[in-house]
MOPAC internal coordinates of N, CA, C and O (Angstrom, degrees):
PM7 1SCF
backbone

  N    0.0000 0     0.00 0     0.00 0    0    0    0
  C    1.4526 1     0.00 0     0.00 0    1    0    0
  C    1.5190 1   108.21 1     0.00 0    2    1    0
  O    1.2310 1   121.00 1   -48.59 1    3    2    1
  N    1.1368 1   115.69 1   131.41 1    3    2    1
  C    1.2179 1   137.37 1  -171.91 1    5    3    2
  C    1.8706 1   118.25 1   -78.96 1    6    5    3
  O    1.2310 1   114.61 1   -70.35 1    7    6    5
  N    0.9668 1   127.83 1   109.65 1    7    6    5
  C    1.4682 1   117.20 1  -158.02 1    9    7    6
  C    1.4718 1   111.99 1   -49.52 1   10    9    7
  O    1.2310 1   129.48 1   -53.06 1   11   10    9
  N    1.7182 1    99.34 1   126.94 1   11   10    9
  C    1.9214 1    98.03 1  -168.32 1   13   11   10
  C    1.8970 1    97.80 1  -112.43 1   14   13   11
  O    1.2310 1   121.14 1   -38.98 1   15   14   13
  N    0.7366 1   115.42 1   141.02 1   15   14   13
  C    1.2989 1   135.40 1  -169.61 1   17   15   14
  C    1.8685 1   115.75 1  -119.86 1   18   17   15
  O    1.2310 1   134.65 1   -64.81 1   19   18   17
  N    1.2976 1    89.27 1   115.19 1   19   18   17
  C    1.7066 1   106.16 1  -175.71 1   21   19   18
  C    2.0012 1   110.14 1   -69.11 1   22   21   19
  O    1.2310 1   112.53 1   -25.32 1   23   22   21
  N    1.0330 1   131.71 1   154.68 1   23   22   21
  C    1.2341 1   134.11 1   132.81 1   25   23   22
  C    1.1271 1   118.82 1   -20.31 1   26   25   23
  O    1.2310 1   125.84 1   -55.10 1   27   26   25
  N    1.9052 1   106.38 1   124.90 1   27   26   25
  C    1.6538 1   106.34 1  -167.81 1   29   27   26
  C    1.4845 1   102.67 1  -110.45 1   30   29   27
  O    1.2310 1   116.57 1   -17.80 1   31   30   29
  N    1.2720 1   124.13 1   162.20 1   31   30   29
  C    1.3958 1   137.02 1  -172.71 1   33   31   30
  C    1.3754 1   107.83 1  -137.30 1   34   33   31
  O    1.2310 1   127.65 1   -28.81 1   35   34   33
  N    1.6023 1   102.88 1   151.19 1   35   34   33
  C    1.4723 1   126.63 1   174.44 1   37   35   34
  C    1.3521 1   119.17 1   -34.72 1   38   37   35
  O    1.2310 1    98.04 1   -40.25 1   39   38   37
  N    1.7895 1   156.84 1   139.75 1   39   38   37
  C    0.6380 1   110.07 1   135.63 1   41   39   38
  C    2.0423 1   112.15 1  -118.57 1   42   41   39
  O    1.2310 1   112.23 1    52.38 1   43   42   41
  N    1.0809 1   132.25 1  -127.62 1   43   42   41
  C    1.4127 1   131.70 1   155.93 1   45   43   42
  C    1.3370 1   117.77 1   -41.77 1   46   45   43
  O    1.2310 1   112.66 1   -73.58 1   47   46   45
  N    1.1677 1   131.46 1   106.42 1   47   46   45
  C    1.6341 1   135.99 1   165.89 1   49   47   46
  C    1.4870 1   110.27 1    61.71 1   50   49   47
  O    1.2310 1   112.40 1    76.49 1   51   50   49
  N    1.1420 1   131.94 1  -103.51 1   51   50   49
  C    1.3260 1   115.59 1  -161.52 1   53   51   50
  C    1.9052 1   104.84 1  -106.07 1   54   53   51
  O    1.2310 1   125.23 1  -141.37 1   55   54   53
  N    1.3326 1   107.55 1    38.63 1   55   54   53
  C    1.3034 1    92.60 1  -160.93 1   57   55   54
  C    1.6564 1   103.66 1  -134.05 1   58   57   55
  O    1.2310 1   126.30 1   -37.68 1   59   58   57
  N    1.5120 1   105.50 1   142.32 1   59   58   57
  C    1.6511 1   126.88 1   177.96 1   61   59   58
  C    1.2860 1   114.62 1   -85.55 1   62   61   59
  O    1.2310 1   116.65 1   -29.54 1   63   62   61
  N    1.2877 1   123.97 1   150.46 1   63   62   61
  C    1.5885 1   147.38 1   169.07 1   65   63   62
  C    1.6931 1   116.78 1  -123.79 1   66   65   63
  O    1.2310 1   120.02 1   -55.23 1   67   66   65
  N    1.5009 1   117.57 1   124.77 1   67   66   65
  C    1.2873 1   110.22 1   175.18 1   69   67   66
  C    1.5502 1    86.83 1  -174.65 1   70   69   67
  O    1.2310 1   131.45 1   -39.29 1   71   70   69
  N    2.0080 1    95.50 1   140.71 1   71   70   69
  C    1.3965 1   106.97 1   160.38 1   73   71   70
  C    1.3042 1   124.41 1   -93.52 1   74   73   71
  O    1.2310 1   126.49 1   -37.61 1   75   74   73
  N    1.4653 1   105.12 1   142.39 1   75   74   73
  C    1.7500 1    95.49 1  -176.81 1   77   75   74
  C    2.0644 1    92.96 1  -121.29 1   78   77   75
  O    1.2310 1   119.63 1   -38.90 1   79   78   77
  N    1.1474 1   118.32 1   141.10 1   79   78   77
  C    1.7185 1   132.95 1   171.68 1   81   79   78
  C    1.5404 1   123.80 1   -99.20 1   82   81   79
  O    1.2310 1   119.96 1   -89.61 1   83   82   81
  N    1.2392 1   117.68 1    90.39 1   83   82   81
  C    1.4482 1   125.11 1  -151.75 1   85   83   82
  C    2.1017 1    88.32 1  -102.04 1   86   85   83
  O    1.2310 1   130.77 1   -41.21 1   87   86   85
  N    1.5692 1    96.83 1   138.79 1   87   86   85
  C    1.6454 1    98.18 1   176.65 1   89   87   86
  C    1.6551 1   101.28 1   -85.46 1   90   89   87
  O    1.2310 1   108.86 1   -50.92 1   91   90   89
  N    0.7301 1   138.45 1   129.08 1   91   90   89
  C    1.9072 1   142.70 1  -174.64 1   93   91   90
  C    1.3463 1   112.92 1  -123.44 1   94   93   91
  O    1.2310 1   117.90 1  -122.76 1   95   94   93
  N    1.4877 1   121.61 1    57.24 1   95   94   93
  C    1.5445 1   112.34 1  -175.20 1   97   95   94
  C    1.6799 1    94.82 1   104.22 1   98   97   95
  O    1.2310 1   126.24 1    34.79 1   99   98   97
  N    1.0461 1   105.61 1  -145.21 1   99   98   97
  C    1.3551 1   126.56 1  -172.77 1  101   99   98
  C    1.8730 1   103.18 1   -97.23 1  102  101   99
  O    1.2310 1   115.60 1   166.06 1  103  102  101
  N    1.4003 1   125.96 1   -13.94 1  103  102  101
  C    1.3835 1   133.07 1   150.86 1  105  103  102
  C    1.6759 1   128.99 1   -67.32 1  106  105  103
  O    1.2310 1   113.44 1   -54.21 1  107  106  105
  N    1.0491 1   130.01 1   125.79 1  107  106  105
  C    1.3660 1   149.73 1   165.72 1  109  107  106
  C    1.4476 1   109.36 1   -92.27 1  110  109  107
  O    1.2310 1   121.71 1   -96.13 1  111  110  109
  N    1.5944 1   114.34 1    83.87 1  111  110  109
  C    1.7853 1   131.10 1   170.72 1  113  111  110
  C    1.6450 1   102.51 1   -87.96 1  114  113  111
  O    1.2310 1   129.97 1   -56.90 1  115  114  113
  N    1.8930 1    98.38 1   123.10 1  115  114  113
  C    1.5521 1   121.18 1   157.28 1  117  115  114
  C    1.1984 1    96.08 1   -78.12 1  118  117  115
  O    1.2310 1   116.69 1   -41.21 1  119  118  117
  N    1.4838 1   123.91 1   138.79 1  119  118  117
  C    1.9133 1   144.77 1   146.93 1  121  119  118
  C    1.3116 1   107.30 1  -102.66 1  122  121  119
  O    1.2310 1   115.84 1   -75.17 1  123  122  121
  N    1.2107 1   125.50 1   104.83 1  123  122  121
  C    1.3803 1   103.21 1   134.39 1  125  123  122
  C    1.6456 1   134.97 1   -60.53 1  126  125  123
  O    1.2310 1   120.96 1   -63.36 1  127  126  125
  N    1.5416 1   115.77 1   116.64 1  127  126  125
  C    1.4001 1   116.78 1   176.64 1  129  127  126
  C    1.8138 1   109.92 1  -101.14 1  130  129  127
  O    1.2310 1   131.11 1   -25.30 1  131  130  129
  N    1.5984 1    96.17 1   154.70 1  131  130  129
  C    1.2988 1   108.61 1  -171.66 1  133  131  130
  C    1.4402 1    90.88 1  -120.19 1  134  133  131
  O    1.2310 1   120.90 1    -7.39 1  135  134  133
  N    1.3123 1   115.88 1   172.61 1  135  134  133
  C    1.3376 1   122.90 1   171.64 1  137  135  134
  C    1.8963 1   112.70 1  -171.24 1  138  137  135
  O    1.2310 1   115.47 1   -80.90 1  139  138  137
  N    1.0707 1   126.21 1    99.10 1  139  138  137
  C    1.2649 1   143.34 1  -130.81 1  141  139  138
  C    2.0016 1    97.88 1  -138.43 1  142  141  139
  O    1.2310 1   130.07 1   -46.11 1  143  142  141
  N    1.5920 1    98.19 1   133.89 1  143  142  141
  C    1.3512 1   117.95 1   177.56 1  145  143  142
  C    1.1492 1   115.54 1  -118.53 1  146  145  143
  O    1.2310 1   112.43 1   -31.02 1  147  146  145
  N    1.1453 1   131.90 1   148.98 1  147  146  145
  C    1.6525 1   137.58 1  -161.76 1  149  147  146
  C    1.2146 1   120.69 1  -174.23 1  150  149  147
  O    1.2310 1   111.48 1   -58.60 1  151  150  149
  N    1.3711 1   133.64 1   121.40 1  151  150  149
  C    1.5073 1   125.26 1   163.57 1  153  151  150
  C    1.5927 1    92.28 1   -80.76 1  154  153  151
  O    1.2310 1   132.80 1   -22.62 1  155  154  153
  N    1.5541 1    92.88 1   157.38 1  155  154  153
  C    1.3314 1   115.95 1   168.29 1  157  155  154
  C    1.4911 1   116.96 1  -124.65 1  158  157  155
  O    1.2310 1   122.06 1  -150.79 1  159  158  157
  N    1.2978 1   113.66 1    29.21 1  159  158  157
  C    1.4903 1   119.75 1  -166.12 1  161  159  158
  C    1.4727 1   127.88 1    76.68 1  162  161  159
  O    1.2310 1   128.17 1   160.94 1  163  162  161
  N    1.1873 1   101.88 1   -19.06 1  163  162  161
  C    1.9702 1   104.71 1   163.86 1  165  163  162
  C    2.0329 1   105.00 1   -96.25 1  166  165  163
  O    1.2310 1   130.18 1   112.83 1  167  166  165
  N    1.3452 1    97.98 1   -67.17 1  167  166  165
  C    1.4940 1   110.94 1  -172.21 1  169  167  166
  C    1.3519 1   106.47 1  -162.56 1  170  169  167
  O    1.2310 1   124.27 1    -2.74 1  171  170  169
  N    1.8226 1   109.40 1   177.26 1  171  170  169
  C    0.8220 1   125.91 1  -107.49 1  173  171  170
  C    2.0212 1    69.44 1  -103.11 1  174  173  171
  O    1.2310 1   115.31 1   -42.79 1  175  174  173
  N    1.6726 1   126.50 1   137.21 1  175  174  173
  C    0.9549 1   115.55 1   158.38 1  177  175  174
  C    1.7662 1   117.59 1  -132.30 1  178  177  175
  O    1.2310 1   139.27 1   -23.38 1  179  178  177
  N    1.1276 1    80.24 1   156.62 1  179  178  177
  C    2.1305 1    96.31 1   177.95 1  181  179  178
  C    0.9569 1   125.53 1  -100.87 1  182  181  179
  O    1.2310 1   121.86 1   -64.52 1  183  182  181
  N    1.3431 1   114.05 1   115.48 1  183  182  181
  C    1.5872 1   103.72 1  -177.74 1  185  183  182
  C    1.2662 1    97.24 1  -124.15 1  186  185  183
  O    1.2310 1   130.60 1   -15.31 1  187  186  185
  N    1.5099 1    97.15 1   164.69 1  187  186  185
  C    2.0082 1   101.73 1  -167.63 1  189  187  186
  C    2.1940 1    89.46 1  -157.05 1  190  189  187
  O    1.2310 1   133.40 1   -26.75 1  191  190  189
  N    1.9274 1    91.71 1   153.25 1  191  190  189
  C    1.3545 1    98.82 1  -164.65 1  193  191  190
  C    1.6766 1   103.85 1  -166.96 1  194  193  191
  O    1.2310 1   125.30 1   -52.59 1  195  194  193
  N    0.9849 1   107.42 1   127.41 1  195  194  193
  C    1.4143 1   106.51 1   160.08 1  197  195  194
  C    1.8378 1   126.05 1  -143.24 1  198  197  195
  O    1.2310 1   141.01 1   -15.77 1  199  198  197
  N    1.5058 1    76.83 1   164.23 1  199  198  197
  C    1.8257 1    88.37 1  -165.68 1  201  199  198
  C    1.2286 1    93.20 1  -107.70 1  202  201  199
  O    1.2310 1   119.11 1   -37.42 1  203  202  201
  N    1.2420 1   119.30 1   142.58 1  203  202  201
  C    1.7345 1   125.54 1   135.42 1  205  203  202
  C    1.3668 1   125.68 1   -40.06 1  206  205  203
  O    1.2310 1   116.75 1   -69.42 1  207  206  205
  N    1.3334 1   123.79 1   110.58 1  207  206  205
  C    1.7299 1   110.78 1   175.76 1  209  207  206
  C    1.5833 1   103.01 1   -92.48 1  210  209  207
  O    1.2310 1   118.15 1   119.88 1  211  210  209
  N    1.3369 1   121.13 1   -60.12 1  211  210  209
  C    1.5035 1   122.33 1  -169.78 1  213  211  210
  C    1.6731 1   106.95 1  -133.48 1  214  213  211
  O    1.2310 1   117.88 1    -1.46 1  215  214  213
  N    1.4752 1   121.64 1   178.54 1  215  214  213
  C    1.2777 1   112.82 1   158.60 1  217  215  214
  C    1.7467 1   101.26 1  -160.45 1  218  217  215
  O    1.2310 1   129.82 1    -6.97 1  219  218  217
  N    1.2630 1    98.66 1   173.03 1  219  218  217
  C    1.5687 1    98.48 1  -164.85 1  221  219  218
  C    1.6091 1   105.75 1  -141.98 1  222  221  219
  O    1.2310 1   120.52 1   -62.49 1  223  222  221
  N    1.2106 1   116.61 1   117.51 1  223  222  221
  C    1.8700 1   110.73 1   162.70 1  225  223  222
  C    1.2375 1   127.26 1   -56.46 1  226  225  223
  O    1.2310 1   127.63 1   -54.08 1  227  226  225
  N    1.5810 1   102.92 1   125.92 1  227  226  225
  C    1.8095 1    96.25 1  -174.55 1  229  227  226
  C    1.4835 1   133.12 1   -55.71 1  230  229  227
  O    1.2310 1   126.96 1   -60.55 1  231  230  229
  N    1.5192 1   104.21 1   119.45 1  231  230  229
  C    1.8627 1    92.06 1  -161.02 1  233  231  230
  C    1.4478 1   101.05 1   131.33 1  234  233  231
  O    1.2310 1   116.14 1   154.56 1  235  234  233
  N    1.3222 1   124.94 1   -25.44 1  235  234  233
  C    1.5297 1   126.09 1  -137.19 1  237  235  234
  C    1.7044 1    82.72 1   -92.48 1  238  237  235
  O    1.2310 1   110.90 1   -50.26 1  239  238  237
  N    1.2935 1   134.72 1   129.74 1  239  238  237
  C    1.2834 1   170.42 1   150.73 1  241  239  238
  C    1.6959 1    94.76 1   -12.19 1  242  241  239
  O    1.2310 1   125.57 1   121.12 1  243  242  241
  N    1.3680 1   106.91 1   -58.88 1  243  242  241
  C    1.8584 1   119.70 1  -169.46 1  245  243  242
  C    1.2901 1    96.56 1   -66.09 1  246  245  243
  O    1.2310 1   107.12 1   116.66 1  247  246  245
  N    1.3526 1   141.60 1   -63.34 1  247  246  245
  C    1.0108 1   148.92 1   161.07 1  249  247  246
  C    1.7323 1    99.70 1     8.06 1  250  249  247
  O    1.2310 1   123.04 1   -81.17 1  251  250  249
  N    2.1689 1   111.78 1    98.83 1  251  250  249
  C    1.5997 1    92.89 1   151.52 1  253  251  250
  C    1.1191 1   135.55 1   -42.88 1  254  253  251
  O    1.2310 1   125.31 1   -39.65 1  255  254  253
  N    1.6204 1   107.40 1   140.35 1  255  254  253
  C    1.6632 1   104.47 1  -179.12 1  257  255  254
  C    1.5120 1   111.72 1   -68.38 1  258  257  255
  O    1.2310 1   118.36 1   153.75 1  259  258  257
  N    1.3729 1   120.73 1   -26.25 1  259  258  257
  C    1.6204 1   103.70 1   179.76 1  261  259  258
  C    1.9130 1   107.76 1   -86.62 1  262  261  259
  O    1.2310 1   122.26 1  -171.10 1  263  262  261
  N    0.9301 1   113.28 1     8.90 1  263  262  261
  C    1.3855 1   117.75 1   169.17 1  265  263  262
  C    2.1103 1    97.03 1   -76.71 1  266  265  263
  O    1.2310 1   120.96 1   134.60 1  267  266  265
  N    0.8811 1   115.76 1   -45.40 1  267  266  265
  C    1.5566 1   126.41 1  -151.88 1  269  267  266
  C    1.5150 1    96.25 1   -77.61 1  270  269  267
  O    1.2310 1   122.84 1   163.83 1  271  270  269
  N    1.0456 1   112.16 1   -16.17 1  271  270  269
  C    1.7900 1   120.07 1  -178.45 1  273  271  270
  C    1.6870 1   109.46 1   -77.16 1  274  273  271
  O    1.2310 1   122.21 1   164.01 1  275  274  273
  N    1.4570 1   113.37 1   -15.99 1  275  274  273
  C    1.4774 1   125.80 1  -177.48 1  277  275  274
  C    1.4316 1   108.89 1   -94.68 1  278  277  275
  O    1.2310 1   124.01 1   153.57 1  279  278  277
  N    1.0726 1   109.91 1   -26.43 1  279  278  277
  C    1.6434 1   109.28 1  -179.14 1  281  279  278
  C    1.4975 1   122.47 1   -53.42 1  282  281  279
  O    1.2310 1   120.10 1   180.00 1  283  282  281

């Protein structure tokens, strides 16, 4: 599975929200990614980060059903 990427949202000042679902083996890992703008007194910098929220074995019952359509 090819990394699928959710609709991103606003967050505080210069900064993005979006989940992306990466296949890892026989696991299907949610990230939340951030992606954040900032001067630091010279220029303008980007920083970007993500966490793991959950993950699921392929097959696994919990697994959203429109997640299972990407596999």
């Amino acid at each position: 599975m090819k990394n699928q990427g959710t609709n991103s949202w606003k967050g505080f000042g210069k900064e993005t929200y979006w989940n992306e679902y990466w296949r890892e083996g026989d696991t299907v890992v949610q990230y939340k990614c951030r992606k954040a703008k900032f001067f630091d007194g010279d220029e303008n910098v980007h920083d970007e980060d993500k966490t793991e929220v959950c993950s699921w074995a392929v097959g696994d019952l919990s697994m959203p059903e429109w997640l299972e359509q990407y596999l």
